[in-house]
N, CA, C and O atoms as a Tinker XYZ file with bonds, in Angstrom:
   396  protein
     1  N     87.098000 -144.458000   51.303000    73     2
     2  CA    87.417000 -143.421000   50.335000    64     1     3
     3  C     88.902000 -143.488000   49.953000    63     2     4     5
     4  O     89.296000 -143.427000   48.788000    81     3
     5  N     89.742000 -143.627000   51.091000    73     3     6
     6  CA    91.694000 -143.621000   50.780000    64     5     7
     7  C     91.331000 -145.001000   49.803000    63     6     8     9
     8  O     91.537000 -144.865000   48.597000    81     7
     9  N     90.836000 -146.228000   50.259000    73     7    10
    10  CA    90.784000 -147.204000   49.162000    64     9    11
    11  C     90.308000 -146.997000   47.408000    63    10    12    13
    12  O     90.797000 -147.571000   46.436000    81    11
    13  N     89.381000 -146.147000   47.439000    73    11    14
    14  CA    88.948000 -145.875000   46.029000    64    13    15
    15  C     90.042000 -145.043000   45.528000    63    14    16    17
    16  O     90.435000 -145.318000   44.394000    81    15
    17  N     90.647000 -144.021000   46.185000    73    15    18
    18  CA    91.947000 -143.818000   45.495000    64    17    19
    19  C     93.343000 -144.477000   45.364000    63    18    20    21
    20  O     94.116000 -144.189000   44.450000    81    19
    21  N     93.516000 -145.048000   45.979000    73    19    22
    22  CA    94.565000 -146.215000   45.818000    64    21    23
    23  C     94.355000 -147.363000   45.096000    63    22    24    25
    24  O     95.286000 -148.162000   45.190000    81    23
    25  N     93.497000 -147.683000   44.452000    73    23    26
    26  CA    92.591000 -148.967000   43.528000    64    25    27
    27  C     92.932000 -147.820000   42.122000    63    26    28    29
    28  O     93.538000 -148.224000   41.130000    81    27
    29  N     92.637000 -146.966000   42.196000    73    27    30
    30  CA    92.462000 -145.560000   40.978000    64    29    31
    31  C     94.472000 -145.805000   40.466000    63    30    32    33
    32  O     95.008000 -146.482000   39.589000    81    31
    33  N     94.905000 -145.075000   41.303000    73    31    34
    34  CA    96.350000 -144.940000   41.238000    64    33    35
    35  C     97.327000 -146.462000   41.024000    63    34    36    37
    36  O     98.269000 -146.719000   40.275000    81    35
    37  N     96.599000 -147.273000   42.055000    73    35    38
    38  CA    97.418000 -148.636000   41.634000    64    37    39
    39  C     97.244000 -149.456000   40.468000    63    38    40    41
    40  O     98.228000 -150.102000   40.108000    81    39
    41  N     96.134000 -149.557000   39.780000    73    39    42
    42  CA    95.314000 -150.185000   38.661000    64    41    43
    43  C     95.366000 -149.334000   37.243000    63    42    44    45
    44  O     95.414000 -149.742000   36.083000    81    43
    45  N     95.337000 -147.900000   37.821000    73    43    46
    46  CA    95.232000 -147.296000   36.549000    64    45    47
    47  C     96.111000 -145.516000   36.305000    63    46    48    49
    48  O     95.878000 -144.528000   35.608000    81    47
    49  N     97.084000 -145.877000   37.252000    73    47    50
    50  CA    98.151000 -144.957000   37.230000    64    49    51
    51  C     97.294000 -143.611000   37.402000    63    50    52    53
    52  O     97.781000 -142.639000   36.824000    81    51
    53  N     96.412000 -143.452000   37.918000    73    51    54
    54  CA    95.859000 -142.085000   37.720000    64    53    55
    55  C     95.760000 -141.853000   39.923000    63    54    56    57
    56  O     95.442000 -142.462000   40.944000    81    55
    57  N     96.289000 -140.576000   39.445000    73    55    58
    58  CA    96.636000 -140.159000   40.765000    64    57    59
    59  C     95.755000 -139.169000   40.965000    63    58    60    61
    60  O     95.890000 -138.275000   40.130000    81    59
    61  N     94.715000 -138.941000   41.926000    73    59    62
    62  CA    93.424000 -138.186000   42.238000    64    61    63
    63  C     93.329000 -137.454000   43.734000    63    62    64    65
    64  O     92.610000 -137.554000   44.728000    81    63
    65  N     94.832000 -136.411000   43.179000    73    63    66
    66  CA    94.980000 -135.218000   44.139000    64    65    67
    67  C     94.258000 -134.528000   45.001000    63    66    68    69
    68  O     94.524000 -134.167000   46.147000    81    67
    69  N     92.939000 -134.314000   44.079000    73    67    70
    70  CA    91.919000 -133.232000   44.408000    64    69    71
    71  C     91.048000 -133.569000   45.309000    63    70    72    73
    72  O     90.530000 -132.951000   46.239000    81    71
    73  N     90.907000 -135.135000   44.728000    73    71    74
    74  CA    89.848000 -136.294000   45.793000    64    73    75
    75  C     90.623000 -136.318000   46.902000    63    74    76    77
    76  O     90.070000 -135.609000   47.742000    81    75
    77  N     91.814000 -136.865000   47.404000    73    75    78
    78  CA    92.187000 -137.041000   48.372000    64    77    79
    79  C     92.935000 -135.701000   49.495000    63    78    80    81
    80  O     93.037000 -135.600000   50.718000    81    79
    81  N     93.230000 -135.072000   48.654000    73    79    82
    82  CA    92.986000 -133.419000   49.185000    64    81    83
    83  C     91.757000 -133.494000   50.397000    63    82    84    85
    84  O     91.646000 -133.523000   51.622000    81    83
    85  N     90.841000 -133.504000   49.029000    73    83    86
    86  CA    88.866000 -133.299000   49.705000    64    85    87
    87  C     88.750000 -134.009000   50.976000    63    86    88    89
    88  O     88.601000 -133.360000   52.012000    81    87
    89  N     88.820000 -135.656000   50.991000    73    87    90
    90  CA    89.012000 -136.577000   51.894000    64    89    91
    91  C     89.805000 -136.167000   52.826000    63    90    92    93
    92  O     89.243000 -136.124000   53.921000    81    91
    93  N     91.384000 -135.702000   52.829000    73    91    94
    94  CA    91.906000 -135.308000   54.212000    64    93    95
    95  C     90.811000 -134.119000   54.832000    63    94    96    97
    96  O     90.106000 -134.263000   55.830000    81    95
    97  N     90.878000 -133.002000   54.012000    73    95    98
    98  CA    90.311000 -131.696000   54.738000    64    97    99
    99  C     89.096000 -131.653000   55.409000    63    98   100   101
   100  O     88.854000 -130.979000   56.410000    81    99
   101  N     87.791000 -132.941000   54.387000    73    99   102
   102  CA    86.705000 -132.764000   55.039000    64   101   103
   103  C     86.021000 -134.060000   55.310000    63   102   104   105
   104  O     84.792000 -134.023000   55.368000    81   103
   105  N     86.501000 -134.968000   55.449000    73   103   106
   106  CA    86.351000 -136.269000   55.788000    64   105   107
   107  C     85.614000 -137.320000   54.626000    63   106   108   109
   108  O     84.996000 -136.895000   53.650000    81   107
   109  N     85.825000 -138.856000   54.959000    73   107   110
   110  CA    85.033000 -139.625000   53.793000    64   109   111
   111  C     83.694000 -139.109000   53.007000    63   110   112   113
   112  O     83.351000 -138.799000   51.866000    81   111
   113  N     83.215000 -139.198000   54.168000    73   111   114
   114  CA    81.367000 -139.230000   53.822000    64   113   115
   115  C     80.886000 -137.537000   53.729000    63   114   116   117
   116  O     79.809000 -137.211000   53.230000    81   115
   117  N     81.732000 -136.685000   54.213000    73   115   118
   118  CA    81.123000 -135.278000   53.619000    64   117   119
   119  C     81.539000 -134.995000   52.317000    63   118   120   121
   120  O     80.905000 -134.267000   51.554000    81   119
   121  N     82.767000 -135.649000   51.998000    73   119   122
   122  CA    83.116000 -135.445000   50.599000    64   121   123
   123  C     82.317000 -136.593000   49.441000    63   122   124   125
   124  O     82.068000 -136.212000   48.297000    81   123
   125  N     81.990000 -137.921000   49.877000    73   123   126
   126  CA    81.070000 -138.226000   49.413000    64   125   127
   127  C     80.035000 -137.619000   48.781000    63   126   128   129
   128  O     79.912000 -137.562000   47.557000    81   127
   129  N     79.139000 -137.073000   49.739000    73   127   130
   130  CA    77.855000 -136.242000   49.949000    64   129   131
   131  C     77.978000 -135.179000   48.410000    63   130   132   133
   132  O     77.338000 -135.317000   47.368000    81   131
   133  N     78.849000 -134.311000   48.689000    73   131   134
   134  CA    79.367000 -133.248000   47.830000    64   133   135
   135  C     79.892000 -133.414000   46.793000    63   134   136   137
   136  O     79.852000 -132.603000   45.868000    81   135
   137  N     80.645000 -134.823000   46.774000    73   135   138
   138  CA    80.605000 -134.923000   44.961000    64   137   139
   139  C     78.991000 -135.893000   44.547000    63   138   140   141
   140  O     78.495000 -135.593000   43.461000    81   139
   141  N     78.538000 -136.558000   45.059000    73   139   142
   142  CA    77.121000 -137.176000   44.846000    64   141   143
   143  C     75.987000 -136.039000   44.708000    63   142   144   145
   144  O     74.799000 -136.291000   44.506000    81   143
   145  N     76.429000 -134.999000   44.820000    73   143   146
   146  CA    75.124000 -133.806000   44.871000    64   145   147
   147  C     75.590000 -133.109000   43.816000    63   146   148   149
   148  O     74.724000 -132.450000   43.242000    81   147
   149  N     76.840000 -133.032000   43.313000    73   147   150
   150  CA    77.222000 -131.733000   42.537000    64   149   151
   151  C     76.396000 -131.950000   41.370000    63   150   152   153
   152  O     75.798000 -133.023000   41.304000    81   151
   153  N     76.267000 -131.115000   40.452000    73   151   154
   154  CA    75.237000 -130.551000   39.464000    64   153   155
   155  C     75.508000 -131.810000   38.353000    63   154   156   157
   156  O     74.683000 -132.511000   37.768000    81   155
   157  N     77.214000 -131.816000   38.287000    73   155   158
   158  CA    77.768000 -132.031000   36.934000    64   157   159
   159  C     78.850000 -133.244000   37.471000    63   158   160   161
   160  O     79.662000 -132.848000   38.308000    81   159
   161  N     78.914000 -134.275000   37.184000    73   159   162
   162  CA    80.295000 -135.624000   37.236000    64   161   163
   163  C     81.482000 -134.586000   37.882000    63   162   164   165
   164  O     81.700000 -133.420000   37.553000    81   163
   165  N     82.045000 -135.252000   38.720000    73   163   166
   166  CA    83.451000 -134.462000   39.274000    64   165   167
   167  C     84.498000 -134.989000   37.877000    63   166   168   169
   168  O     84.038000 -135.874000   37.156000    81   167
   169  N     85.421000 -134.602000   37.661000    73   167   170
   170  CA    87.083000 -134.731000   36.278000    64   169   171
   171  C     86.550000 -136.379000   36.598000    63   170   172   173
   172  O     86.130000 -137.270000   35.859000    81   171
   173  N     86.856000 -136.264000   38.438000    73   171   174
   174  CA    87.684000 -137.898000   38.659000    64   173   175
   175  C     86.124000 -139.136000   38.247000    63   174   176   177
   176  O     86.155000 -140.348000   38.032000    81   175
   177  N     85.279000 -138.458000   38.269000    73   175   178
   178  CA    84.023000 -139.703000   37.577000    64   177   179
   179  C     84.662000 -139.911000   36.186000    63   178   180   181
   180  O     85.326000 -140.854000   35.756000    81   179
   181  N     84.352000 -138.996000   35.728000    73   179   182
   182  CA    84.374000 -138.849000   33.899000    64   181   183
   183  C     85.677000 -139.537000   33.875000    63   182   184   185
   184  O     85.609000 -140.735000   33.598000    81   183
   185  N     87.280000 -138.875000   34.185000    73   183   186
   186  CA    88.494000 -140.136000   34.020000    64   185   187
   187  C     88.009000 -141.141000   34.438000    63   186   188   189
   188  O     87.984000 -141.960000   33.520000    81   187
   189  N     87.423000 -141.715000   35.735000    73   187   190
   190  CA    87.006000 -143.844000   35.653000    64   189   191
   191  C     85.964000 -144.048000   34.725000    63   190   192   193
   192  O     85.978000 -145.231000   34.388000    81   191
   193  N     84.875000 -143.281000   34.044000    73   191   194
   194  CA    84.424000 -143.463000   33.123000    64   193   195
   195  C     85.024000 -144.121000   31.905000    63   194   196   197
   196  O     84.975000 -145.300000   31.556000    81   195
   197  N     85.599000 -143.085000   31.347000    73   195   198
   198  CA    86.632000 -143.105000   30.836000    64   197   199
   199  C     87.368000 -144.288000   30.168000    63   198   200   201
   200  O     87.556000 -144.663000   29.010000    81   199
   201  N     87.750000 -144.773000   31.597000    73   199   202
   202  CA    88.257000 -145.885000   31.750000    64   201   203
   203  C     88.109000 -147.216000   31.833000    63   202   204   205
   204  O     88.921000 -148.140000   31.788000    81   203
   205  N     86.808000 -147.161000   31.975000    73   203   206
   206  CA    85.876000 -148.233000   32.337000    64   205   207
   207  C     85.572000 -148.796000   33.597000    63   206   208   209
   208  O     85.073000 -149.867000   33.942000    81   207
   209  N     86.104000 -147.564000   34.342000    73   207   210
   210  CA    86.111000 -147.899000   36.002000    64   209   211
   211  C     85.135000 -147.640000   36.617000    63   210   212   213
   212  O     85.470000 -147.464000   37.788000    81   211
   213  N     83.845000 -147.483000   36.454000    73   211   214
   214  CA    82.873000 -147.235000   37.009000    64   213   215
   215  C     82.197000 -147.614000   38.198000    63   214   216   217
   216  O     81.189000 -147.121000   38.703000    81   215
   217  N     82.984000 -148.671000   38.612000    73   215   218
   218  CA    83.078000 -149.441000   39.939000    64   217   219
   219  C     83.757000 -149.111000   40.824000    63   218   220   221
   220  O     83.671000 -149.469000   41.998000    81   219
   221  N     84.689000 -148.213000   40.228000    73   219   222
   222  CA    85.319000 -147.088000   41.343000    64   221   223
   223  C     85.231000 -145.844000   41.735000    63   222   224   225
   224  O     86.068000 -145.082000   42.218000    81   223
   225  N     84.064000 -145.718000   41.459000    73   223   226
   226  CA    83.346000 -144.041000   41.546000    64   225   227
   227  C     83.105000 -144.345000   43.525000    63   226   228   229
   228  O     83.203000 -145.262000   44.340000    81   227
   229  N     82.768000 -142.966000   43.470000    73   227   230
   230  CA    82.026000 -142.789000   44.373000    64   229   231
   231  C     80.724000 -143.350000   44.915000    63   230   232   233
   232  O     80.395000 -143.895000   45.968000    81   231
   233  N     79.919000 -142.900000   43.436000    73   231   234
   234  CA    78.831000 -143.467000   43.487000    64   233   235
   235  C     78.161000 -145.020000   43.618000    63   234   236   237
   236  O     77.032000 -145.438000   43.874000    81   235
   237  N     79.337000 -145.586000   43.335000    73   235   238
   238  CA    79.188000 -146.872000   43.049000    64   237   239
   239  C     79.225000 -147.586000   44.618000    63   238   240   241
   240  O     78.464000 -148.432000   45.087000    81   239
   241  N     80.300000 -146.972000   45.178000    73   239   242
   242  CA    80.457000 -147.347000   46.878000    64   241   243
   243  C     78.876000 -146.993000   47.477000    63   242   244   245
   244  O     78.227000 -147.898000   48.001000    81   243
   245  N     78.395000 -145.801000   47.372000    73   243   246
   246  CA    77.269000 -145.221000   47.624000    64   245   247
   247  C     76.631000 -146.719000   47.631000    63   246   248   249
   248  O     76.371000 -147.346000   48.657000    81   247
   249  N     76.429000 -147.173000   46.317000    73   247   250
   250  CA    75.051000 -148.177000   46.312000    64   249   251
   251  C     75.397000 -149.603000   47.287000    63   250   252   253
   252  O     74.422000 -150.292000   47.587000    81   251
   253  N     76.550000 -149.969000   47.695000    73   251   254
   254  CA    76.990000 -150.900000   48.185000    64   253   255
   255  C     76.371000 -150.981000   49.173000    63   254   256   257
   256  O     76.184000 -150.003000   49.897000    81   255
   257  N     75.756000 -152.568000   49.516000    73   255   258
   258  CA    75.561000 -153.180000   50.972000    64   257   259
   259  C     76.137000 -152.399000   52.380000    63   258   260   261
   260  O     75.444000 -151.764000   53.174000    81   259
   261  N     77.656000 -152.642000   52.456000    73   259   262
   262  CA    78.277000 -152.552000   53.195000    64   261   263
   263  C     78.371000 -150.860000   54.160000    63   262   264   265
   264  O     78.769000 -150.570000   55.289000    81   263
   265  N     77.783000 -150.064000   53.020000    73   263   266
   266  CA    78.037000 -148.648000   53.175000    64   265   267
   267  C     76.846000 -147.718000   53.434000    63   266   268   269
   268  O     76.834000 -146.493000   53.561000    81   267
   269  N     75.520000 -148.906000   53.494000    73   267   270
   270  CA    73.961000 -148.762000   52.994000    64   269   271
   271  C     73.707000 -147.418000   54.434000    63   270   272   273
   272  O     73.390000 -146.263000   54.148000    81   271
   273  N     73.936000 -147.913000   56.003000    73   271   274
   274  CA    73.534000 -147.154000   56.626000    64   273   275
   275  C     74.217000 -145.485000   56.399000    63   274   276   277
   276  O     73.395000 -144.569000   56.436000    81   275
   277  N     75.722000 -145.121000   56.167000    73   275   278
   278  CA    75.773000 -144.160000   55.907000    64   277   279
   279  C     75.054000 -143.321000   55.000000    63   278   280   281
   280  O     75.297000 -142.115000   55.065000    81   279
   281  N     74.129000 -143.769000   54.082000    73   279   282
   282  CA    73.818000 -142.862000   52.794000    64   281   283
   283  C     71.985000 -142.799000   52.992000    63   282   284   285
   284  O     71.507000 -143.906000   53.241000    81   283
   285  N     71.411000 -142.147000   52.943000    73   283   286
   286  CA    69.987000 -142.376000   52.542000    64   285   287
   287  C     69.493000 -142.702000   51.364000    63   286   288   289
   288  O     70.306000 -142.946000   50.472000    81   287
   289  N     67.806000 -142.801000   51.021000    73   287   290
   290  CA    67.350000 -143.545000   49.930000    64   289   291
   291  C     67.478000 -142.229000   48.840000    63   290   292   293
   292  O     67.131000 -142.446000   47.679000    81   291
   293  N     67.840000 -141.234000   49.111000    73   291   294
   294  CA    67.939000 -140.062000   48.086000    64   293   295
   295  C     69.193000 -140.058000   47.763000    63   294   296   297
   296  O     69.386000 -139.998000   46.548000    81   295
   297  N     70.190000 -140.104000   48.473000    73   295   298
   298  CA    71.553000 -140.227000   48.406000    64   297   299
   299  C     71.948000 -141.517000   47.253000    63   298   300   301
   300  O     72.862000 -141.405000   46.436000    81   299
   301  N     70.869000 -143.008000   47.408000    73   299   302
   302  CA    71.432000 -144.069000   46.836000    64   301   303
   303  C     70.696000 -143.499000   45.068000    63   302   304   305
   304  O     71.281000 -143.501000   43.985000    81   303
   305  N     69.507000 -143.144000   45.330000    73   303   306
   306  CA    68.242000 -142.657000   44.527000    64   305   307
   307  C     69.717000 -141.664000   43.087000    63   306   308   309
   308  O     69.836000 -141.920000   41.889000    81   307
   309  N     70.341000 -140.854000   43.739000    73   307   310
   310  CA    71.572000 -139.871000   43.068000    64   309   311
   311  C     72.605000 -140.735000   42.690000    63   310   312   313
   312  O     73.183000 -140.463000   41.637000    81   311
   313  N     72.893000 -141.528000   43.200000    73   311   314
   314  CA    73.952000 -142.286000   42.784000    64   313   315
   315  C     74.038000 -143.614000   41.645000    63   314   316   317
   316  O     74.912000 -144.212000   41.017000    81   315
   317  N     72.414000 -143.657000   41.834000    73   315   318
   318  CA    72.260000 -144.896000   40.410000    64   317   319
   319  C     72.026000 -143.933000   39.405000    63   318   320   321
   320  O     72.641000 -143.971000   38.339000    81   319
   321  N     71.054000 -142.944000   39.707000    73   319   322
   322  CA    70.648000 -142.120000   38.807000    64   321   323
   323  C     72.239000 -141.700000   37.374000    63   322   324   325
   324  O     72.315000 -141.669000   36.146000    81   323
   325  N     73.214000 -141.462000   38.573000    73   323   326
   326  CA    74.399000 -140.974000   37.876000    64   325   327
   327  C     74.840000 -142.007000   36.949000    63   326   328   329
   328  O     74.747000 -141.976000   35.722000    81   327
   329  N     75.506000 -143.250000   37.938000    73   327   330
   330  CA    75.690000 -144.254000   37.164000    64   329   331
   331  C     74.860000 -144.354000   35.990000    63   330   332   333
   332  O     75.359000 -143.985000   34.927000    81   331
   333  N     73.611000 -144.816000   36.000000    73   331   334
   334  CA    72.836000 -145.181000   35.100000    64   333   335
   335  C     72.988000 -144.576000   33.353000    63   334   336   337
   336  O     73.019000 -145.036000   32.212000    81   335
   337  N     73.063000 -143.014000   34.193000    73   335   338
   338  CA    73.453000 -141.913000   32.709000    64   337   339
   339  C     74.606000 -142.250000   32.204000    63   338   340   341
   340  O     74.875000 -141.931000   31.046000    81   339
   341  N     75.316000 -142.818000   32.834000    73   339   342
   342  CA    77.048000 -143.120000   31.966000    64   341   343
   343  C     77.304000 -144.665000   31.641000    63   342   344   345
   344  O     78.408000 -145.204000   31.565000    81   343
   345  N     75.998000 -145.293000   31.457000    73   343   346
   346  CA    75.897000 -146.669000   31.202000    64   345   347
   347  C     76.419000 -147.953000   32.449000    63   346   348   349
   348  O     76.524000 -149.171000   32.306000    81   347
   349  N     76.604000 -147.304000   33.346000    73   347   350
   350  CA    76.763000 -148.382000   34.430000    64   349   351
   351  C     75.322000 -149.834000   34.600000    63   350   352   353
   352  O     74.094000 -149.904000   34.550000    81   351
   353  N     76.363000 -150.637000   34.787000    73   351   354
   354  CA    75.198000 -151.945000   35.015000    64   353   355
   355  C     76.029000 -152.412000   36.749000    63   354   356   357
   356  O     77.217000 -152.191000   36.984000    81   355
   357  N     75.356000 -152.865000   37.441000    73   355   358
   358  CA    75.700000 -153.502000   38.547000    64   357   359
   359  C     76.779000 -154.510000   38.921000    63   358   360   361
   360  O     76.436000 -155.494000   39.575000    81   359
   361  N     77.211000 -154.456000   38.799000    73   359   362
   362  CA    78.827000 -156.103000   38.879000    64   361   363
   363  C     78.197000 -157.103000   39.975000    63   362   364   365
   364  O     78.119000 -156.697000   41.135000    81   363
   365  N     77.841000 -158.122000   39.716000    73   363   366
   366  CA    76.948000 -159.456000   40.097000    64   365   367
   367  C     78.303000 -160.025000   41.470000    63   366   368   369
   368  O     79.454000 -160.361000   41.194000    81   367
   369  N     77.661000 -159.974000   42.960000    73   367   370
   370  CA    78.395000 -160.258000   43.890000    64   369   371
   371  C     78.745000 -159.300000   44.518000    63   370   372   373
   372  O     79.560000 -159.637000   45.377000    81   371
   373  N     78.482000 -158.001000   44.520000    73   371   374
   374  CA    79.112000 -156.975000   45.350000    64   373   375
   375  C     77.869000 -156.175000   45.831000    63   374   376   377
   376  O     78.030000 -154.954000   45.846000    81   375
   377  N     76.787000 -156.595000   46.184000    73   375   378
   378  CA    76.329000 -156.422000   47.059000    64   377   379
   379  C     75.626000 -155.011000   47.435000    63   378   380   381
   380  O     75.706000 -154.178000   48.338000    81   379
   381  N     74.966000 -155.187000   46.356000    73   379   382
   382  CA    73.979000 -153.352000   46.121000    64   381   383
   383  C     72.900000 -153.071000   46.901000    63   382   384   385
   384  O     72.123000 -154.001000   47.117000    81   383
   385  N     72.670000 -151.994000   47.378000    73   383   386
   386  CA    71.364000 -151.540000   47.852000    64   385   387
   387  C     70.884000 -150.847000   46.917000    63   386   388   389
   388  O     71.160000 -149.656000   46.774000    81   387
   389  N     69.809000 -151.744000   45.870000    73   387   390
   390  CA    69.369000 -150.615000   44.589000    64   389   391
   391  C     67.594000 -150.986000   44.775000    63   390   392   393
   392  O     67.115000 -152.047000   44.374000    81   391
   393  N     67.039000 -150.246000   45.235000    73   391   394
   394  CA    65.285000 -150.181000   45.520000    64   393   395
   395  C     64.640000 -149.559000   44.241000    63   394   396
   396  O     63.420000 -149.402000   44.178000    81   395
């Protein structure tokens, strides 16, 4: 999670207070959870949207190989779902868990 904001801030000057706020107070993966459930895109989706950063969402870590046991199939199920609505396609080599 400190990596998705430091990729955000180093790449694209955007500094994501609120996220890393969230991350100290309530750890990676509960703040995960809670922006992957919320009703509506958190600011910081819509700015990498935006941007064309969509590979630096949240959600996008969600679908990753590497991250597969933390999340369940509803959890990954929310996270393409999201992507999908904001035109995300998969980046070839990084290693998705998409069922």
């Amino acid at each position: 999670m400190i990596a998705i904001y430091e990729t955000a801030k180093r790449d694209l000057s955007y500094n994501a207070t609120r996220f890393l706020q969230m991350v100290s107070d309530q750890g990676g993966l509960v703040t995960a959870r809670q922006l992957l459930w919320s009703d509506t895109p958190s600011d910081g989706f819509t700015t990498l949207w935006e941007r064309h950063r969509l590979d630096i969402t949240v959600e996008d870590h969600v679908l990753r190989s590497e991250f597969a046991s933390l999340f369940s199939d509803a959890d990954r199920e929310q996270a393409l779902a999201r992507l999908e609505a904001y035109g995300w396609r998969p980046r070839p080599g990084m290693g998705y868990e998409i069922r």
